[in-house]
C-alpha beads as a LAMMPS data file, in Angstrom:
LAMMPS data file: protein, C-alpha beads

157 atoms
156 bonds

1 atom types
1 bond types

-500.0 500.0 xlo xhi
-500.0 500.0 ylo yhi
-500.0 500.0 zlo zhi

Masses

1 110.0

Atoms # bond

1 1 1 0.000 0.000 0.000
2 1 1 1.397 3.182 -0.740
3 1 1 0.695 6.601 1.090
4 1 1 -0.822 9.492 0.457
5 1 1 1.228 12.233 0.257
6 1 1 0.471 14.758 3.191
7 1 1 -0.499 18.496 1.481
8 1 1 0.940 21.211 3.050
9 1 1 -0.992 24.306 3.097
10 1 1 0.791 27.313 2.132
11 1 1 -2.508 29.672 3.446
12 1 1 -2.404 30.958 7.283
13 1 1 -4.088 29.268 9.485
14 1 1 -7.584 30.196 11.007
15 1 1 -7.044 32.638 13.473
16 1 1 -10.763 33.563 13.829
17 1 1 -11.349 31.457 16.639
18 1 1 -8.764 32.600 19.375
19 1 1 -10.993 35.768 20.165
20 1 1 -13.562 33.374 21.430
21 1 1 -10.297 31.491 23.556
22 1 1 -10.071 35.218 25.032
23 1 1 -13.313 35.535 25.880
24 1 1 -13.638 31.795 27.438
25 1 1 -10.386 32.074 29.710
26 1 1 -11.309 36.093 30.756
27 1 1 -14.590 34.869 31.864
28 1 1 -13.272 31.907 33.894
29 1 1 -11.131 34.276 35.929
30 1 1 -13.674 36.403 37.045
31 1 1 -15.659 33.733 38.037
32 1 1 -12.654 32.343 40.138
33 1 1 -11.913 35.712 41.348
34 1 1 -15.333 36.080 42.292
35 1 1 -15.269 32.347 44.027
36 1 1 -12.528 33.718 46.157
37 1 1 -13.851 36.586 47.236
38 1 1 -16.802 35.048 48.366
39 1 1 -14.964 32.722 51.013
40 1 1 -15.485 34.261 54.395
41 1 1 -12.881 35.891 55.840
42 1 1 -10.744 34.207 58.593
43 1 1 -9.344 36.588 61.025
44 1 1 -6.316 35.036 62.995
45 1 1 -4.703 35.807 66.233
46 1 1 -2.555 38.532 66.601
47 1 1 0.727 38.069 67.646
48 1 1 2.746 39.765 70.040
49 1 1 4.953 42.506 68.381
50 1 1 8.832 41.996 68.515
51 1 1 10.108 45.355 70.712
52 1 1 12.493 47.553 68.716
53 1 1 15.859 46.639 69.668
54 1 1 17.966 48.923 67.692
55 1 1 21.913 49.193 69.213
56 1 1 24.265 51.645 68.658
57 1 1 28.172 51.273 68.897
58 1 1 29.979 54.291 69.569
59 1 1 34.149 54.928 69.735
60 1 1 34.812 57.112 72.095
61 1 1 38.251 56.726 71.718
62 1 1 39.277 55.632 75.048
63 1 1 36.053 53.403 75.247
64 1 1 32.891 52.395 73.711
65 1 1 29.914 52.658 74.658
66 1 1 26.457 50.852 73.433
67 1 1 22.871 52.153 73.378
68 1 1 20.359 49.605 72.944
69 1 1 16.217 50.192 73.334
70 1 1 15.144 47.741 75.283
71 1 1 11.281 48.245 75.756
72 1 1 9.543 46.754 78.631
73 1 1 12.154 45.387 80.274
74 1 1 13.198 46.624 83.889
75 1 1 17.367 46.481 84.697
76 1 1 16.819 43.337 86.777
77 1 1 15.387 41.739 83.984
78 1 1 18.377 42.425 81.860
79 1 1 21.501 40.204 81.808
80 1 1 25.003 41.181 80.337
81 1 1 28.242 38.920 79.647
82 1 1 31.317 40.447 78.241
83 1 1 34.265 38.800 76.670
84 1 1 36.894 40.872 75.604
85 1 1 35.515 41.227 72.153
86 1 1 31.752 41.070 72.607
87 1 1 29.055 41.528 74.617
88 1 1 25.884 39.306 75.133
89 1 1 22.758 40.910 76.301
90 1 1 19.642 39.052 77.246
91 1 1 16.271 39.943 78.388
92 1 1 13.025 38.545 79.816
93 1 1 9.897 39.793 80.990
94 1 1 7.053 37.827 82.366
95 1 1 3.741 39.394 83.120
96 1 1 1.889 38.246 86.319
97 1 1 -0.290 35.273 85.712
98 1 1 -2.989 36.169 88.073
99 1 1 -6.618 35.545 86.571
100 1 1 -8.298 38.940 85.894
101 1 1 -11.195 39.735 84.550
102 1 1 -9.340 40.837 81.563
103 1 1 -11.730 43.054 78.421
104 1 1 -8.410 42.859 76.117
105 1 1 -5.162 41.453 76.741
106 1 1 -1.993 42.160 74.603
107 1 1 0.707 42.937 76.781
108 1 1 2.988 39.299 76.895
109 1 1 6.277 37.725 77.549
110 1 1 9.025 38.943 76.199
111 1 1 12.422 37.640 76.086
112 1 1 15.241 39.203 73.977
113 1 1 18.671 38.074 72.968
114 1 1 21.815 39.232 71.327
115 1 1 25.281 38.701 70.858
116 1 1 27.161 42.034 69.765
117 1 1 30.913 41.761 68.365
118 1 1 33.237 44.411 69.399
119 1 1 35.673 46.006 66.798
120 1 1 38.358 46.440 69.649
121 1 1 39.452 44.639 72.698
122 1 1 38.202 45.943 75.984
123 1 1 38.239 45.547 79.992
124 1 1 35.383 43.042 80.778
125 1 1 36.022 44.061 84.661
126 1 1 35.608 47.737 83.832
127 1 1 32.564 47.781 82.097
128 1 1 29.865 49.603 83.550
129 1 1 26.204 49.559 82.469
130 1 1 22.374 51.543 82.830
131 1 1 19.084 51.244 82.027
132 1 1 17.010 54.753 80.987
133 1 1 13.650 55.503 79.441
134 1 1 13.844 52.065 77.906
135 1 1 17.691 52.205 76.936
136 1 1 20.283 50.003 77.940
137 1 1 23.788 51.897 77.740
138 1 1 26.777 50.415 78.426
139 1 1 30.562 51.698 78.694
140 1 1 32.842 49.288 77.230
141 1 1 36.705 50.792 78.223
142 1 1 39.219 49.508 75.214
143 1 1 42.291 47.625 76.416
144 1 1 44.055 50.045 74.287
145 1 1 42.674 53.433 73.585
146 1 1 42.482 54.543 69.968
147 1 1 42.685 58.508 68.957
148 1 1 39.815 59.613 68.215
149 1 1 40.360 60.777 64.131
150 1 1 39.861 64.828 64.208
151 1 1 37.652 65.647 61.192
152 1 1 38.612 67.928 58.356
153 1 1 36.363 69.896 56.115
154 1 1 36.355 69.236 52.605
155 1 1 34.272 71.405 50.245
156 1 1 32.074 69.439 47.530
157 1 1 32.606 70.983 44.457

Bonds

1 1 1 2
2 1 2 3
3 1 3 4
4 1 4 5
5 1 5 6
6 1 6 7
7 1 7 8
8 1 8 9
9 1 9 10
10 1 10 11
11 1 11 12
12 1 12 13
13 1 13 14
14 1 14 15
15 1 15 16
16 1 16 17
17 1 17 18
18 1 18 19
19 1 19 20
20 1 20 21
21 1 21 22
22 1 22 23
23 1 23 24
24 1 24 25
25 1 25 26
26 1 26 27
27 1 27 28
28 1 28 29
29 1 29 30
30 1 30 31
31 1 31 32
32 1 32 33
33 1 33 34
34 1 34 35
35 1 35 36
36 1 36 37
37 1 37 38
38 1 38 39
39 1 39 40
40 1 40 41
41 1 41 42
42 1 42 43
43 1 43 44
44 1 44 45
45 1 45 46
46 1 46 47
47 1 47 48
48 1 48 49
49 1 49 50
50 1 50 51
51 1 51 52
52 1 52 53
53 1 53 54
54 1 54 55
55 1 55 56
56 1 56 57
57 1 57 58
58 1 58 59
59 1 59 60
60 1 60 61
61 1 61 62
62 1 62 63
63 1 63 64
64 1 64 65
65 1 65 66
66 1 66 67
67 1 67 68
68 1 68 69
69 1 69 70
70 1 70 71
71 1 71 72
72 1 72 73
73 1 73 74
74 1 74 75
75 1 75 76
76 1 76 77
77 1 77 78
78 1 78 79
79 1 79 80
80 1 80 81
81 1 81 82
82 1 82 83
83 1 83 84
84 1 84 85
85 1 85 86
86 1 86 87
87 1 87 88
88 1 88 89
89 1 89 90
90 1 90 91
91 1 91 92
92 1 92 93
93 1 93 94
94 1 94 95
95 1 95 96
96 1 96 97
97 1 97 98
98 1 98 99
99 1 99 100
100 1 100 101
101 1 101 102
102 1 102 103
103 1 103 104
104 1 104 105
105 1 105 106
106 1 106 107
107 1 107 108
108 1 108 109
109 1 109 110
110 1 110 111
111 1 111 112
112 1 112 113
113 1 113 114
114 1 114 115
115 1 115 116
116 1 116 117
117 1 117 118
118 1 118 119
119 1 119 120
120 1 120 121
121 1 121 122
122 1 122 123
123 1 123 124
124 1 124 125
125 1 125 126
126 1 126 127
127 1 127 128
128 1 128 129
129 1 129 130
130 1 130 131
131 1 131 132
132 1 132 133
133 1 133 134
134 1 134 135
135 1 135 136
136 1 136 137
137 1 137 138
138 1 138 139
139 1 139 140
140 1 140 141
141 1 141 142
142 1 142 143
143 1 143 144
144 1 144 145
145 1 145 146
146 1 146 147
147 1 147 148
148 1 148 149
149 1 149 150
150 1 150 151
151 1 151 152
152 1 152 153
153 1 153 154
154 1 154 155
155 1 155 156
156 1 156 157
């Protein structure tokens, strides 16, 4: 048996019928989007807000010191370690468990943690530390005190 030789066509194809395509697939999103939209809304739990916990390292020259918000936390809730090259600070607030009769309750736990490297070597014995307002600052005296660079103008042209 011999085949038929296949014709190629040398016209364009059809193209009439991809407008309709369009329309079929445009429709069937807006019915899904309006599917979705119908769901009913689930509201979830809030959860507690992480505190701002910003630090600051400044050279002082003959020290450093550190400035660190620490929100909510009281100074004997706050715990320091210093090495000679860094300084761990941890934190930890627990509110009272008695049963109130509370209307809203958002104020929680809190516990904080953070290991800061230091640039320069310092005096762990030395090191002297305060809680203000909120912020934790802490003098860090440098084994070895650096000048501090004087600053020179230099006009931007």
């Amino acid at each position: 048996m011999a085949k038929k030789p296949v014709k190629k066509s040398t016209s364009p194809p059809n193209l009439s019928g991809f407008s309709s395509f369009d329309r079929i697939f445009d429709n069937f999103r807006k019915d899904m989007e309006k599917s979705i939209l119908s769901f009913p809304q689930i509201d979830f739990p809030s959860f507690p807000k992480l505190p701002e916990t910003g630090c600051d390292v400044i050279d002082e020259g003959k020290q450093l010191r550190m400035k660190m918000n620490v929100p909510g936390l009281k100074k004997n809730e706050i715990k320091l370690n210093v090495t000679d090259n860094s300084i761990e600070v941890t934190g930890e607030h627990k509110e009272e468990q008695k049963k109130k009769n509370y209307v809203r309750k958002e104020r929680h736990n809190l516990s904080y943690y953070q290991t800061i490297p230091l640039s320069e070597k310092i005096v762990p014995g030395k090191v002297k530390a305060k809680v203000t307002d909120g912020i934790l600052e802490v003098t860090l005296p440098k084994r070895k005190p650096t000048p501090v660079p004087k600053k020179r103008s230099v006009k931007v042209q």
